[in-house]
Structures are given as structure tokens and as C-alpha cells.
N, C-alpha and C positions, 0 to 999 in steps of 0.2 A: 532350546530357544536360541537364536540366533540374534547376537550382537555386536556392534561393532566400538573401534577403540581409532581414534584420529590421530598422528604425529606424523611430524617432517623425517621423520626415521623410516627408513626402508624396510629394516628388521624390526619387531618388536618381541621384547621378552615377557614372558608371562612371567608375576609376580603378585607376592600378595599387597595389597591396595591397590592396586591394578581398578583403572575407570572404566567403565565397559556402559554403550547406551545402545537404546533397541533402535535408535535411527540413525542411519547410515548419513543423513544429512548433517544430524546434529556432529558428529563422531567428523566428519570433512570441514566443521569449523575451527576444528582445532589443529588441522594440518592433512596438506596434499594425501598421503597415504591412509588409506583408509584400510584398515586389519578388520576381518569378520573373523569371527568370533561363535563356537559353536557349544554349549552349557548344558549342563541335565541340574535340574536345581532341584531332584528327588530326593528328601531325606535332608537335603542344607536346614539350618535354622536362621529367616530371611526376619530382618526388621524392619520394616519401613520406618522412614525417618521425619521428621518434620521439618519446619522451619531452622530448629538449632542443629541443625546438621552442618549449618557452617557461616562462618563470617564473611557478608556478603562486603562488606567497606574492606577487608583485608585478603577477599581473596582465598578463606581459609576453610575447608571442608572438614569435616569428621572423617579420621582416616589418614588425614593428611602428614602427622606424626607417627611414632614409632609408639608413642606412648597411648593415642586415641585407639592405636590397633591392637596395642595388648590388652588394654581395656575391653575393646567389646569381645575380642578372642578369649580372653578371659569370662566372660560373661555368655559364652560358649555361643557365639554371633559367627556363621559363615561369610553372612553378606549382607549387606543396608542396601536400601533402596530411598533415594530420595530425588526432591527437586533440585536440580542445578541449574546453573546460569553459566555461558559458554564467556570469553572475555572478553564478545559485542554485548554483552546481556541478555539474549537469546535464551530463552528456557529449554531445559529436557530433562530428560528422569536418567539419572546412573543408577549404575550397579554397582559399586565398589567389592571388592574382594575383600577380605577379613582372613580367613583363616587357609590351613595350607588343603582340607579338605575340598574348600569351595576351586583350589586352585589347581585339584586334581580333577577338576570335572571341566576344566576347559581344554577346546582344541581351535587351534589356527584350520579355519576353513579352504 
């Protein structure tokens, strides 16, 4: 699958929590360079998320600690998939990263 990741940084590092969305549009709201991104999500264990994926007044995702990501790694979670909101409020679906296996199946395209 191929998806992309948006910031003002020229390099980007793979990591885990790493945000990754399947639109290259949505992924350019968050800054000029836009990193594609290339995923085999064969064998991952994928969660989709709902609504409490994140605090929409503060800004704050599931993932977004160190502790939200032990938790679902611990809960042997590769990767969540939910609705987000960009920081116009512009919707699109992430993929966040969880665990170090989901972060061995990415490559910078």
C-alpha cells in the first residue's frame, strides 16, 4: 500500500508513531514535503479506531504518548487506523504505527 506522511522537513525518519495517510493531498496539509511511503500490512495486527482515538479540543491522538503506544503494543496492536482532522479541520484516515514490526514493513519510496 502506498502512503504518504507531510512535514516542513526535507528528510524524514521512520519511527514508531509515525502518521502515515493514503492521500497524498491530505499528507501536503501538513507541510511542503510530502514523503511517500510504501507498506505490506500482511500479518500486521490493524485496529481501527473510532471516535476516542483522540481529543479533538486539544489536539490529541491515541499514539501520541509514549504510554498510549505501550499500551496498544502491549495489547500486541501493530497499527490503528482512524479518522483525523488536519489543523484546518479537514478530515482523512491515518495510519499510525505502534509497534517496531509494523516499522519494519515501511519504505521511503
Amino acid at each position: 500500500m502506498t502512503l504518504f506522511h507531510g512535514t516542513q522537513n526535507d528528510t524524514l525518519t521512520l519511527h514508531v508513531g509515525l502518521c502515515l495517510t493514503p492521500s497524498e493531498v491530505s499528507a501536503s496539509h501538513y507541510g511542503e514535503n510530502v514523503h511517500e511511503i510504501e507498506m505490506s500490512t500482511a500479518g500486521l495486527t490493524i485496529r481501527t479506531i473510532g471516535s476516542e482515538a483522540w481529543d479533538r479540543d486539544n489536539q490529541i491522538a491515541l499514539g501520541d504518548d509514549a504510554e498510549s503506544l505501550a499500551e496498544l503494543a502491549s495489547e500486541g496492536v501493530d497499527l490503528i487506523v482512524y479518522q483525523d482532522e488536519d489543523p484546518f479541520g479537514r478530515t482523512h484516515q491515518t495510519y499510525r504505527i505502534i509497534s517496531s514490526d509494523a516499522l519494519s514493513r515501511l519504505a521511503l519510496a
